[in-house]
C-alpha positions as CSV (number, residue, x, y, z in Angstrom):
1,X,6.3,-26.2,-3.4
2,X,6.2,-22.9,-4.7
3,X,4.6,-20.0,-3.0
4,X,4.6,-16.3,-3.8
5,X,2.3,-13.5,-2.1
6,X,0.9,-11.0,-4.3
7,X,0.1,-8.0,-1.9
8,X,-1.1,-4.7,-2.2
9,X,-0.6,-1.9,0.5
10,X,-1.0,-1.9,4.1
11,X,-2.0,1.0,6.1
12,X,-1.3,-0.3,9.2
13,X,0.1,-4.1,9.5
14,X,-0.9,-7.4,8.2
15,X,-4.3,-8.3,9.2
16,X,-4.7,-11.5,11.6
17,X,-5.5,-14.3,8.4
18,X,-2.8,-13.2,6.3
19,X,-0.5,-13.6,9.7
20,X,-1.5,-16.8,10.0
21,X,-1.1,-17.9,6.6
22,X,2.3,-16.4,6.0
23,X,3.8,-17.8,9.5
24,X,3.0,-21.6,7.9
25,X,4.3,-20.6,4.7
26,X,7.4,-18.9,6.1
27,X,9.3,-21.8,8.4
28,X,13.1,-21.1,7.0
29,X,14.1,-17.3,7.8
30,X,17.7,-17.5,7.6
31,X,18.0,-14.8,5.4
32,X,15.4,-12.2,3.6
33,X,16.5,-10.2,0.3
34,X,14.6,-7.3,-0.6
35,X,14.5,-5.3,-3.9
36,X,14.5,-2.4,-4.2
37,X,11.5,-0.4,-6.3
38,X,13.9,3.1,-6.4
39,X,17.8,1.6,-6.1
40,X,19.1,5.0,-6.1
41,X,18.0,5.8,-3.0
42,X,19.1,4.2,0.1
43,X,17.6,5.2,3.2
44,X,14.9,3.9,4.4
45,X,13.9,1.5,2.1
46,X,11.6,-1.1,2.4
47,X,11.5,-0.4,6.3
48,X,7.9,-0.3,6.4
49,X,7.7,-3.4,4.5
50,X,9.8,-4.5,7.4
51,X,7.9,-3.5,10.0
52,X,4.6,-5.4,8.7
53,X,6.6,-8.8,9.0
54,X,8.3,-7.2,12.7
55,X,4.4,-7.1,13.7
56,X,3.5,-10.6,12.2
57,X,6.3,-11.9,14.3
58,X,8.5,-13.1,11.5
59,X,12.3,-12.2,12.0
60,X,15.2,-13.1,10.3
61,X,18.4,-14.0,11.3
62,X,20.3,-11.7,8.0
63,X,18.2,-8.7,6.5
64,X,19.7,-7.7,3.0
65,X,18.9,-5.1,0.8
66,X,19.6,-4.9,-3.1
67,X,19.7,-1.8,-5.0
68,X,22.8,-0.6,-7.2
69,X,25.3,-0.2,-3.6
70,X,25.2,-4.0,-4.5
71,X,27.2,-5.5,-6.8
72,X,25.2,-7.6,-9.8
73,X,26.9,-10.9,-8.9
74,X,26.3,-10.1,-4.8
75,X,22.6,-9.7,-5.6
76,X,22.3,-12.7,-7.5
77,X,24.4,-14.7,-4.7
78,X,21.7,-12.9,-2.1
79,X,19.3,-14.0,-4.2
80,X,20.2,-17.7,-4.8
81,X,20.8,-17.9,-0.4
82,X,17.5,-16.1,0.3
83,X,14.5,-17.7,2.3
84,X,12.2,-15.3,1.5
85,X,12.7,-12.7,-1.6
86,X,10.8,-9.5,-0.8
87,X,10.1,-7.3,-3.8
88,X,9.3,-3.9,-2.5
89,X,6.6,-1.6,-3.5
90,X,7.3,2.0,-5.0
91,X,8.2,2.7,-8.7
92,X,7.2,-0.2,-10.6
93,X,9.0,1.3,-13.8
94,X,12.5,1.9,-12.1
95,X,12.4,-1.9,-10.3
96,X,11.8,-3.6,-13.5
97,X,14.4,-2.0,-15.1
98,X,16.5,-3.0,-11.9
99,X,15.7,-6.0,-12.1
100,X,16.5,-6.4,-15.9
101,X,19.6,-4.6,-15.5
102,X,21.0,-6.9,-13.0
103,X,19.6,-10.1,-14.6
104,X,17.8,-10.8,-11.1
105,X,14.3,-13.0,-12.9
106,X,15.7,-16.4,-13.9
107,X,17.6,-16.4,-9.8
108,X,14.2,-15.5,-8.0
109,X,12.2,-18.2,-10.7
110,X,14.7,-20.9,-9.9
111,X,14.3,-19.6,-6.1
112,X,13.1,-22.2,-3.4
113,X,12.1,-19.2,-1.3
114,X,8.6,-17.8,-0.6
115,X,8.3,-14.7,-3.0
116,X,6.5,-11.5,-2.0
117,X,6.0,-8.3,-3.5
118,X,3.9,-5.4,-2.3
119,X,2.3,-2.9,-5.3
120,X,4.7,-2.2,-7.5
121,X,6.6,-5.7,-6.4
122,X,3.6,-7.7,-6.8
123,X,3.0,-5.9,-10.2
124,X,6.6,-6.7,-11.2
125,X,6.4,-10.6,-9.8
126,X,3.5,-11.1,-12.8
127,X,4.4,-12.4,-16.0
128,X,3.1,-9.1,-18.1
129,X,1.8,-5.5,-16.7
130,X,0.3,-3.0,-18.6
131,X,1.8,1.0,-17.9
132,X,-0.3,3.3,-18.4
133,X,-1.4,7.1,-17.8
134,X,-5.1,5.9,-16.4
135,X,-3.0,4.0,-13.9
136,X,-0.8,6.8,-12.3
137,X,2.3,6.2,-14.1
138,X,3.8,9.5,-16.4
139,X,3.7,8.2,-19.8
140,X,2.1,9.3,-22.8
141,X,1.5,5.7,-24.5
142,X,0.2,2.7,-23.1
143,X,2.7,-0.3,-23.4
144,X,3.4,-4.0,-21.7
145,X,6.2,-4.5,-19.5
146,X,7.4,-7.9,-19.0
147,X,7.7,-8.9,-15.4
148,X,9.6,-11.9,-13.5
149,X,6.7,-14.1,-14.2
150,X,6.7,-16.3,-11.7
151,X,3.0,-17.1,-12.3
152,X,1.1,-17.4,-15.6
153,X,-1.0,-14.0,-15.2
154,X,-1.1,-10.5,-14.9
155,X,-1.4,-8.3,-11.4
156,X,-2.7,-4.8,-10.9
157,X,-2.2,-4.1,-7.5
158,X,-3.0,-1.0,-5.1
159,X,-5.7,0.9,-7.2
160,X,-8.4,2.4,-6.3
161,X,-10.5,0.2,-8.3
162,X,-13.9,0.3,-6.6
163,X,-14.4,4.1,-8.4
164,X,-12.6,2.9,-11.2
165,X,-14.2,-0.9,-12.3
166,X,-14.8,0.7,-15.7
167,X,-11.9,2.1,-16.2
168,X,-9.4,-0.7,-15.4
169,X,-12.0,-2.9,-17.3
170,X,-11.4,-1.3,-20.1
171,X,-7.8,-0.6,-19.9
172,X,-6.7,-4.5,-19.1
173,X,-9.3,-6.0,-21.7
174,X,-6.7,-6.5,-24.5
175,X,-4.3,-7.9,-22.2
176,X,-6.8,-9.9,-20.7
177,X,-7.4,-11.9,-23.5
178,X,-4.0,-13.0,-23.4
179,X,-3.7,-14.0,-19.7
180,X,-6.1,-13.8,-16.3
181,X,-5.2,-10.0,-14.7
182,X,-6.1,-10.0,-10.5
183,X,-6.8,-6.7,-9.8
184,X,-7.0,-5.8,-6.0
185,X,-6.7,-2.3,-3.9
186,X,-4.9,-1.8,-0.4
187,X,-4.8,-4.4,2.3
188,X,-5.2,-7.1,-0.3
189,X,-3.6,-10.5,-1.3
190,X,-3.0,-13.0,-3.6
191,X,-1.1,-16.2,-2.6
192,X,0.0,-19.2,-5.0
193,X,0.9,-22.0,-2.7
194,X,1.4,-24.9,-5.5
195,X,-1.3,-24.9,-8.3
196,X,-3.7,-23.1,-5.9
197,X,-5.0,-19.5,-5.6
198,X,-5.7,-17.9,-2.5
199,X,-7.8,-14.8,-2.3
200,X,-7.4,-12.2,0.4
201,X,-9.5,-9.2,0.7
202,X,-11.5,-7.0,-2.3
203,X,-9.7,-8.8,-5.4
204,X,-11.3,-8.8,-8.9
205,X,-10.7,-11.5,-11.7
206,X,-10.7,-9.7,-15.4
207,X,-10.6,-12.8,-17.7
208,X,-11.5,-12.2,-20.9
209,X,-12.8,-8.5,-21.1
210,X,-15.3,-9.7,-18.1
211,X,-14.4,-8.9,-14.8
212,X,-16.0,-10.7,-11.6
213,X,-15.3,-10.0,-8.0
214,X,-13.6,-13.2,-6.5
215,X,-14.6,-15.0,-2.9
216,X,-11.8,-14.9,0.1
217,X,-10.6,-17.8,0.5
218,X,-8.0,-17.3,3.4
């Protein structure tokens, strides 16, 4: 059964449902691959991603990091082995283009793994994301970016959205009409387990230009 975490940002660690959740969901921790969001730069990375799993108490026995020091076969190989494929948060421009460049979607779709992505990894995990200026990135036109799409539907994840509802409203309507956006801020989560949707924390639906403010349901 397929399940992928769409998360935003923590602060501080997971918080004691997500914890929960993610040790059921997380039985087979041979091996975690995690991509990198800036693959240039190598120290560091995606050790504070790390240490939120550390703190959940979920450890694995190989830790492997992909950015260009690997090789595009190795990562696909690290990939295909993986128990759990961690898409790291950070510049959601550079990652896709990482992960275009090195062919890396059609492995983590075909993935048994759990799949998790925090900000600009859950934003890439999506099936489309909108880049634009109103959303922080440095670009003078608005365009769509295709993502892994592992899930039929959009993500925009880490925002300040509460002062911004009309704004990102009115940004994501056009796309909206296309496919169902979840729109969250820090300390958020979406999980697909199967054909079901999981809400952690302040997430929004935008569905059709409207935008409702959905329940918790972990």
């Amino acid at each position: 059964m397929k399940t992928h975490y769409y998360l935003g940002w923590f602060n501080d660690f997971f918080p004691e449902n997500l914890v929960r959740v993610l040790q059921e969901d997380i039985t087979d921790r041979k091996s975690i691959a995690m991509i990198s969001s800036n693959p240039f730069v190598y120290e560091e990375d995606g050790s504070t991603e790390r240490s939120w799993l550390d703190q959940a108490g979920i450890m694995f026995d190989e830790y492997h990091l992909i950015n260009y020091r690997v090789q595009k076969e190795d990562a696909q190989t690290l990939i295909q082995n993986a128990s759990v494929i961690f898409l790291l948060g950070g510049n959601t421009i550079k990652q896709n283009g990482f992960l275009m460049e090195y062919e890396l979607s059609d492995s983590i779709k075909k993935s048994r793994a759990v799949v998790m992505g925090a900000s600009a990894g859950a934003i890439n995990m999506s099936a489309k994301w909108l880049c634009s200026k109103n959303f922080g990135y440095k670009v003078e036109i608005s365009s769509i970016y295709d993502g892994v799409g592992l899930d039929d539907f959009s993500v925009l994840s880490h925002f300040d959205l509460e002062n911004n509802i009309a704004l990102v409203q009115s940004e994501l309507s056009p796309l909206s009409e296309e496919m169902n956006i979840y729109a969250s801020n820090k300390d958020c989560a979406v999980r697909v387990k199967g054909n079901k949707v999981d809400i952690f924390g302040n997430v929004y639906l935008i569905s059709h230009s409207k935008i409702q403010k959905l329940d918790e349901t972990l």
